[in-house]
N, C-alpha and C positions, 0 to 999 in steps of 0.2 A: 436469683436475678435481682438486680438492682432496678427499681424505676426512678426517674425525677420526672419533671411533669411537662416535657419534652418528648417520653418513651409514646413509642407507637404500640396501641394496643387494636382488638376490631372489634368491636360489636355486633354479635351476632344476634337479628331481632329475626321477629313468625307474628306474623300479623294474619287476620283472617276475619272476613267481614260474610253475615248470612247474606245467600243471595234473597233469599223473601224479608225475611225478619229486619236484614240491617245491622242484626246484634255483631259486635264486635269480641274478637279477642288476640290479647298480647304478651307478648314474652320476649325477654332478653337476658342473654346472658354475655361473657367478656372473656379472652382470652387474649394472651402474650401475639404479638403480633410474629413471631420469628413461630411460633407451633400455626398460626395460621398459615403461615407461608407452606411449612413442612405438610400442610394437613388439607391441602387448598383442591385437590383431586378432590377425596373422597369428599371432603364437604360438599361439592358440589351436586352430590347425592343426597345430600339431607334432605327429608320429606318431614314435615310436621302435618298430622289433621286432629281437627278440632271436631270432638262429637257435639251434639242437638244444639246448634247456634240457630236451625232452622225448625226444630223442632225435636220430640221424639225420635231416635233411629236417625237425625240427619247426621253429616259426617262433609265436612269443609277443611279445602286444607290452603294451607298456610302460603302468606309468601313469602320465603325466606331470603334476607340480606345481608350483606354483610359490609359493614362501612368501617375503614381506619379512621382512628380518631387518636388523639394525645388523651397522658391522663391529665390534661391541663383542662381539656375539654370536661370530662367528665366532674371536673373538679369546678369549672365553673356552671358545672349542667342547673338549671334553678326547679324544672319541670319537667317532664314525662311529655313527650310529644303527642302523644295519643288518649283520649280519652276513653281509656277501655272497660269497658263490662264485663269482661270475663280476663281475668289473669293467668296466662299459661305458661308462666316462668320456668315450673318444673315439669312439664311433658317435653318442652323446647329441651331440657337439660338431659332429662333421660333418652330423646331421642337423637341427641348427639351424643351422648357417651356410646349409646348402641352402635352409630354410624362408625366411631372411630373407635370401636372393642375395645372400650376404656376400661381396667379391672377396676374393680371398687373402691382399691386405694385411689388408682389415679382419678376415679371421677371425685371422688372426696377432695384429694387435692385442686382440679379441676373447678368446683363449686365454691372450694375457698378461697380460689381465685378470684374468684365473680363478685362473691359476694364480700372480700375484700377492697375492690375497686369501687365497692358502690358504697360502703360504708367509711371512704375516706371521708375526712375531715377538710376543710378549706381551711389551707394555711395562708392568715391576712399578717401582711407585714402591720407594725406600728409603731409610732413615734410618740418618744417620752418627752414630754412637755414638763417644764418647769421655768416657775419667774415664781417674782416676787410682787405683792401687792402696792403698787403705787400711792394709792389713800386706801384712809377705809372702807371698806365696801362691805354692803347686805348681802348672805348668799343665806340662801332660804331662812329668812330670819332671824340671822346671826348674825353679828356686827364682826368683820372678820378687820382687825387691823392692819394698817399700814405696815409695810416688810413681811409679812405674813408669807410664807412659801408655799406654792401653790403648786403640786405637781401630782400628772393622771397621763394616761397612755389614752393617743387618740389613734382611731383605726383610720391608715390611711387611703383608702382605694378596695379593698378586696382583691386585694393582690397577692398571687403564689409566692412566697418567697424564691428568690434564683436559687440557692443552694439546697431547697428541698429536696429528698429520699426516701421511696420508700423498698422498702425491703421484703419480697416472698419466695419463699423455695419453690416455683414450680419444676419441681422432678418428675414429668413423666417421659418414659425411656420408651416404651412399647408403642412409637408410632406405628410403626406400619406390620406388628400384628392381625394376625386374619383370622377369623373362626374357624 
């Protein structure tokens, strides 16, 4: 599958706050928006809980959502919405591979999805600047002369490039598999 930073992708997050304590915890994980589409039943099954956010033996579960999003979005993402205490990144992950009898390959594949989406990079366009020195001028110290060429790449905006791509095999076949 091909992305540019137009593709719809969904995020799937499990939030889960103690009722006494307060303590919080969070997890996300990211799939291709066309296997959400395929997989939108049984997801609606997902249950995630969180043990001792209330103490010893307590057991809190999650709320789970799921929001489309561009990977433009994720690419301009700067911060974590949530300030969580406890990280549940991979109970959320093992409890959806279970929900959708993912076999080990596909959750591998599955996870490197995920974890591919989050570790893009932000592609900033930029513009090569070049002139020449009018007089001579000081740049830190240095008497830089007159005609002297002066050229650097300046970062225009933090801007996706339009023709960005990126490129992951998500191959999993055995959607609707049953135990």
């Amino acid at each position: 599958m091909k992305f540019n930073k137009d593709s719809k992708i969904v995020k799937v997050s499990a939030y889960a706050e103690g009722y006494y304590s307060g303590a919080t915890a969070y997890g996300e994980l990211y799939i291709p928006h066309e296997f959400y589409e395929e997989n939108k039943e049984k997801l609606s099954n997902l249950e995630v809980y969180v043990g001792e956010l209330d103490g010893k033996h307590s057991e809190v579960e999650c709320d789970i959502e799921f929001e489309e999003i561009t990977v433009l979005d994720i690419l301009e993402m700067t911060n974590d919405p949530y300030n969580q205490d406890r990280n549940i990144d991979e109970k959320l992950f093992y409890r959806f591979c279970d929900t959708l009898c993912l076999s080990d390959e596909e959750s591998d594949i599955n996870n490197d999805f995920s974890n591919g989406i989050l570790s893009l990079e932000k592609v900033f366009t930029t513009e090569e600047i070049k002139f020449n020195l009018s007089k001579d001028t000081v740049i830190d110290n240095v008497l830089v002369p007159k005609g002297t060429l002066i050229h650097f790449t300046k970062d225009t905006g933090n801007k996706v490039l339009d023709d960005w791509v990126w490129e992951f095999n998500f191959n999993i076949r055995n959607f609707y598999q049953t135990i």
